[in-house]
C-alpha positions as semicolon CSV with decimal commas, in nm:
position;residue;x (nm);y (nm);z (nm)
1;X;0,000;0,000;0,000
2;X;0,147;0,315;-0,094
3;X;0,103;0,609;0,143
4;X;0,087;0,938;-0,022
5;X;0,118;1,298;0,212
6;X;-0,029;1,612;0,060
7;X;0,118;1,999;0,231
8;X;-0,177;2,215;0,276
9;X;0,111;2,509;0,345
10;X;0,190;2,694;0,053
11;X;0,540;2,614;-0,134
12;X;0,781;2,871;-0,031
13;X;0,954;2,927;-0,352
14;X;0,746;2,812;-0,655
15;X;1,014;2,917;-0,902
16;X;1,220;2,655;-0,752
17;X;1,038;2,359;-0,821
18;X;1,207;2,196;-1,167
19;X;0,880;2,047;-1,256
20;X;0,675;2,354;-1,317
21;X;0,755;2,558;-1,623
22;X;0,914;2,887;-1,597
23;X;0,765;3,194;-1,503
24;X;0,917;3,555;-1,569
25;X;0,789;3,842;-1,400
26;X;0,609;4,084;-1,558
27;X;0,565;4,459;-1,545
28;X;0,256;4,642;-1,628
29;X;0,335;4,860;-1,928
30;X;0,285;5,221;-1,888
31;X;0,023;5,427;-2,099
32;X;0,281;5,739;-2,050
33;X;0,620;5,748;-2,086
34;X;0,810;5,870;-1,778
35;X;0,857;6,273;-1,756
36;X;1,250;6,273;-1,659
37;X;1,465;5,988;-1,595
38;X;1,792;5,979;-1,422
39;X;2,102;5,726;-1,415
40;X;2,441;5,647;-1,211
41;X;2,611;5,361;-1,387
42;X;2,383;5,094;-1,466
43;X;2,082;5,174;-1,222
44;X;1,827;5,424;-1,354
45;X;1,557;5,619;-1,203
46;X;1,216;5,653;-1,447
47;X;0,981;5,981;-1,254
48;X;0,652;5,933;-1,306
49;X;0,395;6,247;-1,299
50;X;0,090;6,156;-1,179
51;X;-0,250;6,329;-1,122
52;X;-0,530;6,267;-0,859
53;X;-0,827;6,459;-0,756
54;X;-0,626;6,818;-0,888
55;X;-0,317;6,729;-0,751
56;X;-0,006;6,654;-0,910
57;X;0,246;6,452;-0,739
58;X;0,587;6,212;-0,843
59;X;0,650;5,869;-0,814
60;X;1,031;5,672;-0,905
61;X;1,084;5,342;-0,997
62;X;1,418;5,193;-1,003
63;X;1,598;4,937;-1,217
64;X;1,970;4,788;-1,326
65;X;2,027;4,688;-1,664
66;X;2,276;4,458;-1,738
67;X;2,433;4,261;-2,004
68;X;2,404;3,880;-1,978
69;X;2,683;3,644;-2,099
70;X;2,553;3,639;-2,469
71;X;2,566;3,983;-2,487
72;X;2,167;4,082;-2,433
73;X;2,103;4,369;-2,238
74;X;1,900;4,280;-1,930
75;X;1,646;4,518;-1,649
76;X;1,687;4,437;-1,318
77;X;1,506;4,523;-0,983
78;X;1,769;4,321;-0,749
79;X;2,025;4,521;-0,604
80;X;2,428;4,382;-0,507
81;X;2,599;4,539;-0,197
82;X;2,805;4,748;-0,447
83;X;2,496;4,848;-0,675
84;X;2,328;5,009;-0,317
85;X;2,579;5,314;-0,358
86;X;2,462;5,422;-0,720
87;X;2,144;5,365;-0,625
88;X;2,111;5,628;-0,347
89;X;2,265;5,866;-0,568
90;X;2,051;5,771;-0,798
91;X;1,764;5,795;-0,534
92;X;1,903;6,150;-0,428
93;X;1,910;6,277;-0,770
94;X;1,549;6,164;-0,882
95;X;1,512;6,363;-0,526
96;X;1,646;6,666;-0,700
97;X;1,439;6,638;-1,061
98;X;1,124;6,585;-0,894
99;X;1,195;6,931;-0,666
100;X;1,253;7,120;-0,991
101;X;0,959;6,963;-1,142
102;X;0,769;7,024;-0,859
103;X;0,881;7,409;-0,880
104;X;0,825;7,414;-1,247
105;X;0,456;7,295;-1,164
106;X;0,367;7,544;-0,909
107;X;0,567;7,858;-1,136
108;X;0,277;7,721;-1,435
109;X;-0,012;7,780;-1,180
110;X;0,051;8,133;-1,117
């Protein structure tokens, strides 16, 4: 008689199990391109304008590109220890852009 166990608790890491195909991550594509970007190295900051209720405000997202073995360039939302310092310059100059934009906003309400 063969005894067969079923988990009930979720499997921690789906992407690790070799018998289920492989599944890539996917990003919701934007209907507007971003209004300023800014880059140190490889990581990149895309500023995003958006508008709610009559207010304007900024979000950032943040990616690496990189170039993979065969040569194809690659985006990237995983960070090394020695990526983390061009990306909080990176963070500190999307900081910058979105004050200026933010200026340039209120100077084309007056």
């Amino acid at each position: 008689m063969a005894l067969l166990i079923v988990s009930l608790l979720p499997t921690p890491n789906l992407m690790l199990n070799p018998y289920l195909p492989e599944r890539k991550p996917t990003m919701p594509t934007p209907k507007h391109p971003p209004v300023a970007t800014v880059s140190v190295g490889h990581v990149q900051a895309a500023i995003w304008r958006n508008v709610s209720e009559g207010s304007i405000f900024y979000n950032t997202t943040f990616s690496l590109r990189y170039r993979e073995m065969g040569g194809e360039w690659k985006t990237s939302t995983s960070y090394t220890q020695l990526d983390l310092l061009a990306l909080g310059k990176c963070a500190d100059l999307a900081f910058d852009k979105i004050e200026g934009l933010k200026r340039q906003d209120k100077e084309g309400r007056q």
